[in-house]
MARVEXBA-751424 format. One record per residue: x, y, z of N, C-alpha, C in turn. Coordinates in pm, whole numbers, plus 50000, padded with zeros to 5 digits. Layout:
XYZXYZXYZ/...
REM end
This chain:
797568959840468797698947140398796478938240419/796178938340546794758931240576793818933740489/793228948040493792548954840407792158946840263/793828950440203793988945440048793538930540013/793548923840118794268908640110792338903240110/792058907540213790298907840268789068909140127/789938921140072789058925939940789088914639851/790168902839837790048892039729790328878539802/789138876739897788738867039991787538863739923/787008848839946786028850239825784858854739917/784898855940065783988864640161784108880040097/784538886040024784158901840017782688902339903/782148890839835781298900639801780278895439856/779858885739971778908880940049779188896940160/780068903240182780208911340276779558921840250/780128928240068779728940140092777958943039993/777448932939954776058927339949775228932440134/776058925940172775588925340362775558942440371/776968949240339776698959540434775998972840292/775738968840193774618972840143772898974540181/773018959540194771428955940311771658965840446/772118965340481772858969440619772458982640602/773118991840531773009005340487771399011340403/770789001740399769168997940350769549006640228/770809002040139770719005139998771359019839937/771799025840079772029038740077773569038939995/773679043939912774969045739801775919051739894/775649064339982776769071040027776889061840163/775799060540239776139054340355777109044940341/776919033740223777939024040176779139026140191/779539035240112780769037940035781859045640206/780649052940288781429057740408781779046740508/781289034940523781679021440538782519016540497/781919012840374783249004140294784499013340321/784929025240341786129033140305787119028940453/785709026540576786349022040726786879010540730/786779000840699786238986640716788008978540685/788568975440791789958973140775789898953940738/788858947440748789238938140727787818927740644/787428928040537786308923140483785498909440459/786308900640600786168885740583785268892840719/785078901840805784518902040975783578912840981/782748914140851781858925340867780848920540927/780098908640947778438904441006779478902941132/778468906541172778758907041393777908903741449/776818918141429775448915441505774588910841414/774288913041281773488904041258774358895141101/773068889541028773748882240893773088888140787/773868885640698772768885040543771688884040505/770088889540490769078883640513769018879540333/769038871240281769108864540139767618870540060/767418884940068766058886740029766088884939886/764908892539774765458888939644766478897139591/766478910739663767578917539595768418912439631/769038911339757770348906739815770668894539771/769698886639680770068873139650770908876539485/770038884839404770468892239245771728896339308/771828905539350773578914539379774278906139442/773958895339511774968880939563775378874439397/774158871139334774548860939229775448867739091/775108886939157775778897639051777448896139032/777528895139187778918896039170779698883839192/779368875539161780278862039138780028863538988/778928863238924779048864538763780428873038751/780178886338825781218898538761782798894138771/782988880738920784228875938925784568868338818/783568857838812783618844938668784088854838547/783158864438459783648866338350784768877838353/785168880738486786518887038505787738878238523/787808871438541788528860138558788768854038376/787648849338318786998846938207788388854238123/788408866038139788818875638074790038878638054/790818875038194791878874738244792758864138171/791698857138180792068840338093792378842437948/791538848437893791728853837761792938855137707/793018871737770793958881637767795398872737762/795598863737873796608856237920797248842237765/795848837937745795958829037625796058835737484/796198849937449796198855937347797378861937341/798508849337297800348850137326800068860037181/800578872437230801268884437162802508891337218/802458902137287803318915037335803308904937482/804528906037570804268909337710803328917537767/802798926737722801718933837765800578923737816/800018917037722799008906737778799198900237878/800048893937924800638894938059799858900238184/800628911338161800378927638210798968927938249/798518931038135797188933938145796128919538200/796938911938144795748895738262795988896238388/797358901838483797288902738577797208912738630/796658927138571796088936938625794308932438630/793938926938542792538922638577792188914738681/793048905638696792858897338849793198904838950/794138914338951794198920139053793258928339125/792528934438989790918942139000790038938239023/789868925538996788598917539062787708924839126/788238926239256787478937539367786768945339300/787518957439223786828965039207785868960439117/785738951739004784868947338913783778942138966/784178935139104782748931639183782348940639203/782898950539310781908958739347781618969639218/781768972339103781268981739006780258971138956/780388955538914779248949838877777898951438980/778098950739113776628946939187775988961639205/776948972639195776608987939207775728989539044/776078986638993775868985638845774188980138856/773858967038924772648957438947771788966738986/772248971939093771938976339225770988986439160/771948995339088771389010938974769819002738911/770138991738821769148988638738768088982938847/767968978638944767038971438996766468983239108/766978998539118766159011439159765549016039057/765899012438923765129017938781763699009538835/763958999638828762438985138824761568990838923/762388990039083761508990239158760249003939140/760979009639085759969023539108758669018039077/758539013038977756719008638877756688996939020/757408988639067756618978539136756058981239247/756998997539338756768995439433755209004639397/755049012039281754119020439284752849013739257/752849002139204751918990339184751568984139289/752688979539404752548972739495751508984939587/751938998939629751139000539704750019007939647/749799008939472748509011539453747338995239478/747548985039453746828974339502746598972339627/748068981639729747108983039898746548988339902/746489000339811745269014339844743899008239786/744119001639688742478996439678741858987039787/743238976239829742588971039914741548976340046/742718985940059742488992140216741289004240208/740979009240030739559015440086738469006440064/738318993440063736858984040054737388977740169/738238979840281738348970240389737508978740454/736458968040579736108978240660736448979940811/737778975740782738138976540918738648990840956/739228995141090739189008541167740759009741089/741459023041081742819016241035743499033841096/744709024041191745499036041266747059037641275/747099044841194748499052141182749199058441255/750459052941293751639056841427752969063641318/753269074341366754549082741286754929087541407/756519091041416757239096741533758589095441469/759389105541514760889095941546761169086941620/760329082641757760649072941821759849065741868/759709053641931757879048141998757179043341923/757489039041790756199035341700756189023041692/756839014441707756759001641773756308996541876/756719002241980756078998642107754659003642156/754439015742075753239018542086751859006741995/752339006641892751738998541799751448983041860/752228981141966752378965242029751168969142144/751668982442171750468980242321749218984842264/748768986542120747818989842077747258977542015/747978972242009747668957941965747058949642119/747858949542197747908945942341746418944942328/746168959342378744828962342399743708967542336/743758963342262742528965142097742588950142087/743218942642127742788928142100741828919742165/741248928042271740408925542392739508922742353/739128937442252737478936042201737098933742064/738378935941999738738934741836739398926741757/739278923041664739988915641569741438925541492/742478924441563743238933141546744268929141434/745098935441344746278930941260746968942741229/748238938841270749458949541237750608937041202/751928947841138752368937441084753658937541173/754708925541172755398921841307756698927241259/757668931241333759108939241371759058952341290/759668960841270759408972941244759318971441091/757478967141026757938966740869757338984840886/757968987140812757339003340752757659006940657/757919000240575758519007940420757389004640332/756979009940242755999009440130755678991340090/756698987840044756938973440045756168961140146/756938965740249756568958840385754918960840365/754568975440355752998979340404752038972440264/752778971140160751888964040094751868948640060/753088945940172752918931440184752158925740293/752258933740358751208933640487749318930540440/749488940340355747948944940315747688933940244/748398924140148748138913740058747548902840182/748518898840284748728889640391746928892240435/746238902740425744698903940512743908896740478/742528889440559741858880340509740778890840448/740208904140512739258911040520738368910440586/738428902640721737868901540864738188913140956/738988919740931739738927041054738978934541127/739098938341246738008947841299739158962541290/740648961041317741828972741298742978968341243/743018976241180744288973441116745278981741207/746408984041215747398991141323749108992641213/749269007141154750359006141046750969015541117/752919013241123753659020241160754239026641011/754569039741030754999044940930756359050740906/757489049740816758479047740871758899061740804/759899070940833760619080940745761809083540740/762029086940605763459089940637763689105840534/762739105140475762869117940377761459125940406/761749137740327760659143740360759389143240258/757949140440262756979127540188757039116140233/757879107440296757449093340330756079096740375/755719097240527755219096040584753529097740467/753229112440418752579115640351752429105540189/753469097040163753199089240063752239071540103/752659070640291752319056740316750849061040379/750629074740420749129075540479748559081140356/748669081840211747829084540093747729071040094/748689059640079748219045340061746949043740166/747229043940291746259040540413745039043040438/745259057440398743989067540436743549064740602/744599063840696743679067140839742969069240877/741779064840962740869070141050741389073741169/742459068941227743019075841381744389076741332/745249086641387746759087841418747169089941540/748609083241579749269084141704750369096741645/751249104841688752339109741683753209107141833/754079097641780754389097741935756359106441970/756559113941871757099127541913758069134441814/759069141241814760429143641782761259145741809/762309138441735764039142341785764949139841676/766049139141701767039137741626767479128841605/766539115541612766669105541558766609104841375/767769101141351767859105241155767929121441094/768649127441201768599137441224769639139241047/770629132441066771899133240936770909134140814/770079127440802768999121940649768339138340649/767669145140794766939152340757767529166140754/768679171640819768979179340814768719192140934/767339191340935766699199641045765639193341131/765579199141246764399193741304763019195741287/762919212441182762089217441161761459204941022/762389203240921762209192240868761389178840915/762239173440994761599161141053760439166141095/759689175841161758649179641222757499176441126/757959187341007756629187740917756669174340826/757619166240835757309155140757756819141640882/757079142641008755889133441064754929139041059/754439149941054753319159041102752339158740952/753169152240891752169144640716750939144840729/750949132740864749789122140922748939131740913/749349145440982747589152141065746999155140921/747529155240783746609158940667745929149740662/745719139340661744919124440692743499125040756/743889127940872742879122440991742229132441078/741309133541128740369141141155741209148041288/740989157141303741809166241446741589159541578/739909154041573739869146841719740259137341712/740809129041657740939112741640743009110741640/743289125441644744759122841616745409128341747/746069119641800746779120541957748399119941929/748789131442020749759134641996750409133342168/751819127542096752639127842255752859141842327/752299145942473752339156542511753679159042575/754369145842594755469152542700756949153242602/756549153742462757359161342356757329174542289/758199185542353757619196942338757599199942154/758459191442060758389198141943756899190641889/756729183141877754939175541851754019180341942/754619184642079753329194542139752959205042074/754319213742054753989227541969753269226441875/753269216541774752529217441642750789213241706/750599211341786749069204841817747989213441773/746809213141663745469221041670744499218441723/743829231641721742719222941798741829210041792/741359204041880740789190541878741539179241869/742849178341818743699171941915743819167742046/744319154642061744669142642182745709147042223/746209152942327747549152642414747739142842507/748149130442445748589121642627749939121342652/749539118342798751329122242855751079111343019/752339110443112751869105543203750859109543251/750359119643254749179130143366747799126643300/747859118043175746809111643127746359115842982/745219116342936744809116842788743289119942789/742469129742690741159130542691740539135242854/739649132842909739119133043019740059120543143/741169115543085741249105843160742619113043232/742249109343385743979112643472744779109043569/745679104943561746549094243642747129104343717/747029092743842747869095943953748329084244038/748839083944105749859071044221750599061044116/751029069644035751979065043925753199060743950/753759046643949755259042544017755509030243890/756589029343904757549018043797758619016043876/758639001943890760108991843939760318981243797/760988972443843761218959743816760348953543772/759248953543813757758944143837757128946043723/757188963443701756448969543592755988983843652/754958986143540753899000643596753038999743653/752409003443739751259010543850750809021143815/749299025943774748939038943817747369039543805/746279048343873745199047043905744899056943791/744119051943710743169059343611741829064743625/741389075043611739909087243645739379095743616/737649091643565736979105343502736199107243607/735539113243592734249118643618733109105043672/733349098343580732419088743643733169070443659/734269070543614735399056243642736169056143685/736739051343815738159050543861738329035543894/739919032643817740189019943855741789015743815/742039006943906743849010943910744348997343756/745669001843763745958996743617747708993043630/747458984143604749108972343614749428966743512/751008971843449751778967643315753008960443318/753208955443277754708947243287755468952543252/755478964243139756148974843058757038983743198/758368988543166758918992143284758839005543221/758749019043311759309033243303758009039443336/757979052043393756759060243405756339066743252/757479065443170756969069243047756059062542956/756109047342954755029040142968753869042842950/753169050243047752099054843128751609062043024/751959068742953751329078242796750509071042684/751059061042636750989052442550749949042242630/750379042742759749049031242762747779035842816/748029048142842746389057142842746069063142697/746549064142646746229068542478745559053442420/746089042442452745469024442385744439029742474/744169035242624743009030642712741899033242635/741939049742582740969059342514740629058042414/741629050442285741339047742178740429037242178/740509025942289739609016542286738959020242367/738529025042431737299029742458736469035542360/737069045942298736149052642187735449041842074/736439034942071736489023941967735539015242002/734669011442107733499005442201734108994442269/735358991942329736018983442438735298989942610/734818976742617734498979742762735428985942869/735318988842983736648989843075737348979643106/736488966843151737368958643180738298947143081/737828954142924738668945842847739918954842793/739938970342845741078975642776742038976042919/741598971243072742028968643183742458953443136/742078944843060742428930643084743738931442964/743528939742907744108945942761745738953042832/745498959342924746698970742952747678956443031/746518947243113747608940143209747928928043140/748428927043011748838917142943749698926342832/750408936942847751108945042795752748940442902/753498938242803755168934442888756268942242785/757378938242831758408946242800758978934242655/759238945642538759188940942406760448938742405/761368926042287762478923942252763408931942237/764248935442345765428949542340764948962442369/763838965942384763458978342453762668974642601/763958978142675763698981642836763218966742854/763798954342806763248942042863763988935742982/763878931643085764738925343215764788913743216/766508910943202766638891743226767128891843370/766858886743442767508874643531768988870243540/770058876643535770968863243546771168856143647/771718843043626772158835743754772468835743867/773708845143854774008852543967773818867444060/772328870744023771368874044101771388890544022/772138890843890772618904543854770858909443779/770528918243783769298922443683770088929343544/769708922843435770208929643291769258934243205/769418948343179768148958943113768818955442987/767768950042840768778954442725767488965642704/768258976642666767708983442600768408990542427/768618976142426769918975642272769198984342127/768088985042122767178988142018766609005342077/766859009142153767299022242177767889030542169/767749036242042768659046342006768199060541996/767549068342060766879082242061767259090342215/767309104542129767069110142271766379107242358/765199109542343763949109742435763619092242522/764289085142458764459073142521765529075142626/766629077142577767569083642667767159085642798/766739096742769766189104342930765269098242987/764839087842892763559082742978763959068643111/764939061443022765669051243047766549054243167/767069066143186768069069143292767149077043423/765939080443368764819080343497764749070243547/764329060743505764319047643544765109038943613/766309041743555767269034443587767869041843751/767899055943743767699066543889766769060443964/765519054243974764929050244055765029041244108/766229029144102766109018044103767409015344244/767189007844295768339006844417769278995044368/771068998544456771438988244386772558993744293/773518988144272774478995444197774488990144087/774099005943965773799007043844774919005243715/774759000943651775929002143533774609006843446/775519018843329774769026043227776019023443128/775639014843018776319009142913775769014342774/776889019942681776119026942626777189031442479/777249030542359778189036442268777719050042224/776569054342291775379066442233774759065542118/774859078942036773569073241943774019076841785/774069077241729774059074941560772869091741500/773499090541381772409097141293772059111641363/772409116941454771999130941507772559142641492/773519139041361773649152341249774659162941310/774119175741274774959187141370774819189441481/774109180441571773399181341753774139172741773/775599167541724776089153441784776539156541925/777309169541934777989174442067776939175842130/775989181142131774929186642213774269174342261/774089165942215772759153442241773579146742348/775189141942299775529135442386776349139442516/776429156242510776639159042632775939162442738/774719159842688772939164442731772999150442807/773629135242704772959124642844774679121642946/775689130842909776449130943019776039135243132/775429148543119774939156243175773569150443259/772789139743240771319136243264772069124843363/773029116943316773809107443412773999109943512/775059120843515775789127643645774509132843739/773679138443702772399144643765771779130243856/771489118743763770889104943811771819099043918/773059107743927774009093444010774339083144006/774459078743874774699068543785776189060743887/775979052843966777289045544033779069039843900/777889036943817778899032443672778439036643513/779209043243471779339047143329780229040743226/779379031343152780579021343103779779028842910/781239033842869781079041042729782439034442654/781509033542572782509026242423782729037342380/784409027842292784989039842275784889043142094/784509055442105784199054541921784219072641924/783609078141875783839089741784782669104941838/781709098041908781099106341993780859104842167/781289087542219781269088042384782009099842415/783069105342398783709116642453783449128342486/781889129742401781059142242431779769136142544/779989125642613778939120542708780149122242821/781209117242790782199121742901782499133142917/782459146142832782499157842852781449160942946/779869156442930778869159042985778789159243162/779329141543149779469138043319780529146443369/781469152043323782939152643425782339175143403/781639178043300781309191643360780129191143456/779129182543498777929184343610778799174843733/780449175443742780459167343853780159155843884/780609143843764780029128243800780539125843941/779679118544028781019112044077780639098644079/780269092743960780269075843932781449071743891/782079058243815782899057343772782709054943645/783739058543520783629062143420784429049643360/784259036443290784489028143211784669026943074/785829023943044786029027042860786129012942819/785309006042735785728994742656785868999342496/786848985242462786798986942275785618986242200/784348980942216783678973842178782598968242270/781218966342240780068961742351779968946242395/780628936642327780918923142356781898920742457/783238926042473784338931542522783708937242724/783088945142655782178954542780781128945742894/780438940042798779498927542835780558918842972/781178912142867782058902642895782978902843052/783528916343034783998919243169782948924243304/781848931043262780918938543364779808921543407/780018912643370779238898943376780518889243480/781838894043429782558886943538783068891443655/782928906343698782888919043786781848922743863/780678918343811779398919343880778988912644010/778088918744108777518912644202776238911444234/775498898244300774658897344338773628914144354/772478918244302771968928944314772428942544246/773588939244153773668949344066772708953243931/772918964943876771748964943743772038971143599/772798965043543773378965443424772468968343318/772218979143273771848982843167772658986142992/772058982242906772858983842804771778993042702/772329001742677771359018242593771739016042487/771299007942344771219010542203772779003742183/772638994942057773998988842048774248991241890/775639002541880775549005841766775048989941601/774388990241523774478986041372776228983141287/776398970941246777888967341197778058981441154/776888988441081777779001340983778069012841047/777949011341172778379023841254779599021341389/779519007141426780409003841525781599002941454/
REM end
């Protein structure tokens, strides 16, 4: 009844506008939503509506589609014939719903007809831009890391360069050629994350770009559902290397499926270092990273605010790139120690009562996973690992998440606090076959979870929270 009652609230078509945006437009993703969704006045949670221009057309779509349904209803109702009219005026009001949502689906159709010519306009005017720019221009593709890498490349390319990348994860064609409009044509680098979800993205946004350097910073089964295979996802980040010259393209080493693909003259960095360069007395707390960097003819130690030994890859890959790039040492050193922990990945608050809180809410990948619960293993102090797991990882769902049951129980995780939804049960399968012996916590929901582990907590505990599912998946 909720359900029914929700659908002709005049909140359902501000909602399902939202979980359209939400679903970034995806028809089926939608519709496997909308089919869950028991009550349609309480869909924004974690975030809101962003009023862009589409979402503003399919907002203004479907109040039209209510008005001249209504309109109609009215009609029908004032056109005294048969009882039928009746009938039929109050079967149209009753439909409403559906008339909204067939009108903004309807919008929705015509305004994927449009975009095609704009978006192909929009990023043929970046491609002209971007071959008379003469700035350096470097392309990051991965399933995971391309943000944070792109920040500490920014970090430290800003030392010696006039740097511009564009801010929160834009990567869609759109984004990249709104970015490119935004340039003065000063730049000394440009810095573009590239986003995928099919196979060609990647290869459609570095034909716009044309690269001089690429990062790959790895693969997994992140969007694993979209791609189907991993072999898939592989060769469609692996776009980039048609781009960019073999020596200039660095690849994450401590990912064995982006290791495998490496040719020769290829960059492998990993903690153990990058190029001629190699770390050792490598440690991460609280504080941040530590580790002493060394060739042949430079040694000199190097301090990040960024927490995890994994870290340590990414910020010897910025060391080398700016170096090559003509950054002195001590500006890609002044560069590395003004690198900190980014909004929701692996950032540390303070609370009051003396608790340390990791969000690592914007974490949703394997390889973060394992990286995060290293970390979190190193740390003294009784741990909470908070966590609903992960989304999008296709036919590896059992496998992935009994892999970080399994990585828990190994860490000694003191607390395992798992929401309860549709795959934690294969992270609890994980811990209770390697022998947890932490304790295992079930909440409804991550607010719920929060809420109690904040009034349960003590002085010197360390609450971590691993990726917080999206409205369209919680």
């Amino acid at each position: 009844m909720t359900r029914w009652l929700s659908r002709r609230h005049p909140r359902y078509i501000r909602s399902i506008v939202y979980m359209l945006q939400a679903s970034e437009y995806s028809i089926r993703d939608f519709f496997r939503w909308h089919e869950r969704v028991e009550d349609f006045r309480h869909v924004e949670k974690r975030k809101r509506l962003d009023f862009t221009l589409k979402a503003t057309l399919l907002y203004v779509s479907g109040w039209l589609a209510t008005f001249f349904a209504l309109a109609a209803a009215v009609l029908v109702f004032l056109n005294v014939g048969t009882p039928w009219n009746y009938v039929l005026s109050a079967l149209i009001v009753l439909e409403i719903p559906l008339i909204v949502l067939l009108g903004v689906l309807v919008v929705l159709t015509a305004l994927r007809f449009i975009q095609v010519p704009i978006e192909w306009f929009a990023m043929e005017q970046a491609r002209r831009r971007l071959t008379v720019h003469k700035g350096i221009k470097i392309a990051i593709a991965g399933s995971f890391g391309k943000t944070s890498t792109r920040e500490i490349l920014r970090a430290v390319l800003s030392e010696g360069k006039k740097v511009a990348a564009p801010s929160g994860s834009h990567n869609t064609p759109l984004a990249i050629a709104a970015f490119v409009r935004s340039l003065k044509g000063d730049e000394d680098v440009l810095i573009f994350e590239l986003g995928e979800y099919y196979p060609g993205d990647v290869r459609k946004l570095a034909r716009t770009i044309r690269p001089d350097w690429g990062i790959i910073t790895g693969v997994n089964e992140a969007h694993l559902e979209k791609f189907k295979s991993l072999q898939v996802t592989t060769d469609t980040i692996f776009e980039l290397a048609e781009f960019v010259d073999p020596t200039q393209l660095y690849i994450n080493g401590e990912n064995e499926l982006a290791r495998n693909r490496r040719k020769h003259g290829n960059v492998l960095y990993s903690r153990e270092g990058a190029s001629t360069w190699q770390v050792s007395g490598l440690t991460s707390d609280l504080t941040g990273t530590r580790f002493t960097l060394s060739n042949d003819v430079s040694t000199f130690n190097v301090k990040s605010r960024l927490l995890g030994l994994h870290m340590a890859g990414p910020l010897v890959a910025a060391a080398d790139i700016g170096l090559r790039l003509g950054l002195t040492v001590a500006e890609f050193e002044r560069g590395i120690g003004k690198t900190k922990p980014f909004a929701h990945r692996l950032e540390p608050r303070q609370w009051e009562d003396g608790v340390t809180f990791l969000d690592d809410s914007y974490n949703g990948n394997p390889d973060g996973v394992r990286a995060v619960i290293e970390f979190l293993a190193s740390l003294s102090g009784r741990r909470f690992y908070t966590t609903p797991g992960l989304v999008e990882t296709g036919a590896r769902i059992k496998e992935v998440h009994e892999a970080i049951g399994t990585e828990l129980a190994k860490a000694g995780i003191e607390k395992v606090v798992l929401i309860k939804n549709s795959v934690t049960p294969h992270i609890e399968a994980g811990l209770k076959n390697t022998a947890c012996k932490g304790e295992i916590l079930w909440y409804d929901d991550m607010p719920s979870a929060l809420s109690a582990l904040r009034a349960s907590s003590l002085p010197g505990d360390i609450i971590l929270v691993q990726n917080d599912w999206p409205d369209q998946y919680a």
